[in-house]
N, C-alpha and C positions, 0 to 999 in steps of 0.2 A: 507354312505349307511344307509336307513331308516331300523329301527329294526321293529317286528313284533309289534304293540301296545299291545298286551296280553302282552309280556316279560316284560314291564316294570310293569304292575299288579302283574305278576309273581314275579320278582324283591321285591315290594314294599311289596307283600303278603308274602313273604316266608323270607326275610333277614331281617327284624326288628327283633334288638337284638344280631345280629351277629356282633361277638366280633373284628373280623379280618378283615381288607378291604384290598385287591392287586391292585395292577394296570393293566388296561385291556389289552389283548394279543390283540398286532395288529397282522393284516391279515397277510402281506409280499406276499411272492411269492406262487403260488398255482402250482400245480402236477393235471392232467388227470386221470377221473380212469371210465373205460369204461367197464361193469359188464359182465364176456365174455359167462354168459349163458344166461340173459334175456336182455343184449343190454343196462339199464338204465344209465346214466351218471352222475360226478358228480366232481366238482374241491375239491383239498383240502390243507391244508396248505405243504407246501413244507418237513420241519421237520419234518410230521408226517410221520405212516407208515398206509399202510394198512393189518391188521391183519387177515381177516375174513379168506370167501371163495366166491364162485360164489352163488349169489342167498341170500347172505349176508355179508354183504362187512361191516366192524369197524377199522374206523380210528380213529387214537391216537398217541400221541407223543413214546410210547413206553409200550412194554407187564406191565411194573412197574403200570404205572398210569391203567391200567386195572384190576391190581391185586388190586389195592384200591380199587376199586368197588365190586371186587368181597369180600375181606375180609380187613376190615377198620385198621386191624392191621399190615397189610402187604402194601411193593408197594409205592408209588407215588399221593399225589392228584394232579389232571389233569380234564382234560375233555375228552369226545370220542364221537363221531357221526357215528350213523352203518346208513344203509340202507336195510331195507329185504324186499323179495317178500313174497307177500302173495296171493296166489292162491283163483280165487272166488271160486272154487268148487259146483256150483250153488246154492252160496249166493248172495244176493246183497250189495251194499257197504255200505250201512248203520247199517248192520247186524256183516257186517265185526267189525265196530267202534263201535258198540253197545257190541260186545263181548270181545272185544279189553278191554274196557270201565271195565267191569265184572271181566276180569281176572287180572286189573289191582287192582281195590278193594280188592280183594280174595286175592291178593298176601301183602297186607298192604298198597299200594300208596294212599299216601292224592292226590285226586284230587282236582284241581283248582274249585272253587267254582261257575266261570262264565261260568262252562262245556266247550262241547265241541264249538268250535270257529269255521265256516265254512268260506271255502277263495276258493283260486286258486295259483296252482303252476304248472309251467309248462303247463299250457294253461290247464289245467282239474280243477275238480273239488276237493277238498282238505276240509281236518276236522284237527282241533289240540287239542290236550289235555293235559295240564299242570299238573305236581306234582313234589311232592318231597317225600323220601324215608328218614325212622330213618335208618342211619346209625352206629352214637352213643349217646350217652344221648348227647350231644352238636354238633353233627354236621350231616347235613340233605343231601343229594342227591338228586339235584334239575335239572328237567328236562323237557323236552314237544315233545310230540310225533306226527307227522306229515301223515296223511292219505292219500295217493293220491289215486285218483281213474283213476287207466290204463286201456288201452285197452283190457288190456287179464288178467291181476293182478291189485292186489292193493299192494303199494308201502307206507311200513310205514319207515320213517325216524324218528331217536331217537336222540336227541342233548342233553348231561347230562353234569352234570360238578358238581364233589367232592365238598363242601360245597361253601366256595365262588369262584372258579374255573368258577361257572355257570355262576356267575354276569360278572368273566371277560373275559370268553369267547365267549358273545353275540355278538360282533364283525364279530367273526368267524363261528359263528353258523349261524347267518346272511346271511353273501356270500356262504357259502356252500351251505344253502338254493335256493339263489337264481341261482348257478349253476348247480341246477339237472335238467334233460331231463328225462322224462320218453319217452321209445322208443314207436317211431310210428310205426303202426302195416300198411303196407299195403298191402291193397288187390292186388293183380297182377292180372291183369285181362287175359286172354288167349292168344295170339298172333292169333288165329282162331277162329273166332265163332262157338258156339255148340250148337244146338240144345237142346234143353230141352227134358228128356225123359219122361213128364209130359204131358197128352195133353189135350188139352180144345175143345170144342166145339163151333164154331164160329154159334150164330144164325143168319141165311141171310133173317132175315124178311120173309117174303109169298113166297122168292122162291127158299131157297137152306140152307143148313146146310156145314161146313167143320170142320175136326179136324187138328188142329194145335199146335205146341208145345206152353207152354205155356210163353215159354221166347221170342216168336213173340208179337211184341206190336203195336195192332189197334189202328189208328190215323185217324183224321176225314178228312174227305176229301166231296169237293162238289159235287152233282152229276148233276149239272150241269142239262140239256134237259133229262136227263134218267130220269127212275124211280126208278133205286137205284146205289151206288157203294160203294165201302170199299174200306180198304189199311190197311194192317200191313205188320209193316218192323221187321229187323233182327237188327242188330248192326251197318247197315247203309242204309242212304237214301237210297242209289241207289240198297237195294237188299230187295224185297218187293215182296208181292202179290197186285194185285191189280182185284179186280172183279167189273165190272161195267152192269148194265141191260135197255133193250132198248126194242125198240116194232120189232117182227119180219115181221109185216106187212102180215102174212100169206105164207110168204117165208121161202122156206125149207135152211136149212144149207149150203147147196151150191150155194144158190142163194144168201146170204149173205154174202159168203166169198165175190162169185162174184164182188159185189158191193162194197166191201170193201177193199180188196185187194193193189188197188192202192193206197194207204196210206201209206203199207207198202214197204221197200227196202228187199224184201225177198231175205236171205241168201238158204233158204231151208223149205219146207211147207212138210204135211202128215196125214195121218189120224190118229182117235183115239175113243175113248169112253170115255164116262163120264157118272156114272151112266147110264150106258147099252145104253145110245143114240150119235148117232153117232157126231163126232167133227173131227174138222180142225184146228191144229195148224201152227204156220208159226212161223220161228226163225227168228233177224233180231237186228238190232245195231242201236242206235240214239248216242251214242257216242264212243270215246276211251274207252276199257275195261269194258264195261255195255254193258251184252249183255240181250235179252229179249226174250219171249217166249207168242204168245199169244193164246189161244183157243177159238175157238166160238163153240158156242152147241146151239140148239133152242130149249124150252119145253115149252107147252101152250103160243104158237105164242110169246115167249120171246127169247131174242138173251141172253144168257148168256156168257160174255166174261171174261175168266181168264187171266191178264197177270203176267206173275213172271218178276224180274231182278236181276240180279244178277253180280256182280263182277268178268270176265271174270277168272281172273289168282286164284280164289280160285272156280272154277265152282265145282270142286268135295266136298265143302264143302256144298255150298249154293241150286244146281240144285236140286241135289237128296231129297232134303226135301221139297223143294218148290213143286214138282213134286208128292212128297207124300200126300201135300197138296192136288191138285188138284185132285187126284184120288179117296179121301176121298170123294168130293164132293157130295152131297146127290139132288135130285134136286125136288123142292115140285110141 
């Protein structure tokens, strides 16, 4: 398994002179550790334990090699690899690593000299930052810390290892690395379409205005022999508005149905208004489940015709707003 190229900088920057060499911990078998408040994931050696808690998880062979970390006089050298959440709290993530960076200074960590290293882990975007820590006048605390940038957190992973512990637990720090998942956040999207309670004004060029939510989205359409038409739809094709404008020829609105009519397989026709002028709708199916609704109105010798369609088995969802639509209608 390829190591990080830094590590071995790290390696070569940080152990010259050191007294002691081990031989490297192979990997073996790995253990699942699945974070049960933010979801991140992450394998780890079998013999280890996981010590932390939810939302910062530190695995290690045992509390001993952690108490060496904490006090060099006590405890076990070992190594340990945590994982914590770090909340953006409306930072961005380089602000995160920039402070990170700070407090690790403040605190005494020699940083890595070739700064921070940008990558990718787990399909995002990822910063590392090397150091080691005086532990005692001969032995240093060598370590590199891991930035991920999640979807809702950033996810810093910390891989240390007791003076030479570090060199030979690159191995493992490795695969661990390469088994962490930061979780995917998905959106659900609604099982029903909703309206947006946001609404826009649709400009209909020289001969009409409508207000519409604003999560209806206009799509160009040709207007063909007319003089003008529109279309915006909802969350699908088939449940749209649709306005199209034509010459009325000096014919009143019932003389246009007249003529029209025959086109349609009306289910059921009736009167109405539209901006204060009289209309004629007709309800009527061109297929399974899409039903449709059309109106004609006539104003300065123009036929203005609205049709809606809509998705039969959710009509209570889709009619009532379409309908809202049309009643907005302004007409120039």
């Amino acid at each position: 398994m390829k190591t990080f190229f830094v590590l071995g900088m790290l390696v070569g920057l940080f152990f010259v002179g050191c007294e002691k060499k081990i031989e490297p911990v192979k990997v073996g078998e790995l253990n699942d550790y699945r974070d049960p408040a933010y979801g991140f994931k992450i394998q780890y050696p079998k013999e280890w334990k996981q010590l932390g808690q939810a939302g910062k998880a530190v695995f290690t062979k045992s509390q001993e090699v952690l108490d060496k970390f904490m006090d060099p006089r006590s405890g076990e050298a070992g190594a340990q690899v945590s994982v914590e959440v770090i909340q953006y709290d409306g930072k961005k993530f380089d602000d995160i690593v920039s402070q990170a960076k700070e407090d690790m200074k403040q605190a005494d960590y020699q940083l890595d000299a070739n700064g921070a290293q940008t990558m990718q882990l787990s399909g995002k975007p990822a910063s590392m930052i090397a150091y080691s820590i005086k532990a005692t006048t001969k032995t240093n605390i060598y370590g590199h810390q891991i930035f991920v940038a999640g979807d809702t957190a950033v996810y810093k992973l910390d891989f240390e290892g007791y003076g030479d512990q570090y060199a030979a637990h690159i191995a493992v720090f490795d695969t661990m690395k390469s088994t962490f998942t930061a979780p995917i956040i998905e959106i659900k999207k609604p099982d029903v379409w909703n309206p947006s309670a946001n609404m826009n004004v649709y400009p209909g060029g020289t001969f009409f205005t409508m207000q519409y939510p604003e999560n209806l989205e206009p799509v160009q359409v040709s207007k063909g022999n007319n003089d003008y038409a529109m279309e915006m739809r909802a969350d699908r094709r088939d449940c749209s508005i649709h306005i199209d404008i034509f010459e009325a020829k000096k014919l009143t609105v019932e003389k246009v149905w007249e003529q029209n009519k025959g086109r349609y397989k009306a289910k059921a026709t009736g009167n109405s208004t539209i901006d204060g002028n009289a209309a004629i709708w007709v309800d009527y199916s061109v297929m399974k489940d899409i039903n449709s609704r059309a109106y004609f109105v006539v104003k300065n010798d123009k036929v203005i015709r609205t049709t809606i369609n809509y998705f039969a088995p959710q009509k209570d969802v889709y009619f009532p707003v379409f309908e809202k639509c049309v009643n907005s209608i302004k007409l120039k």
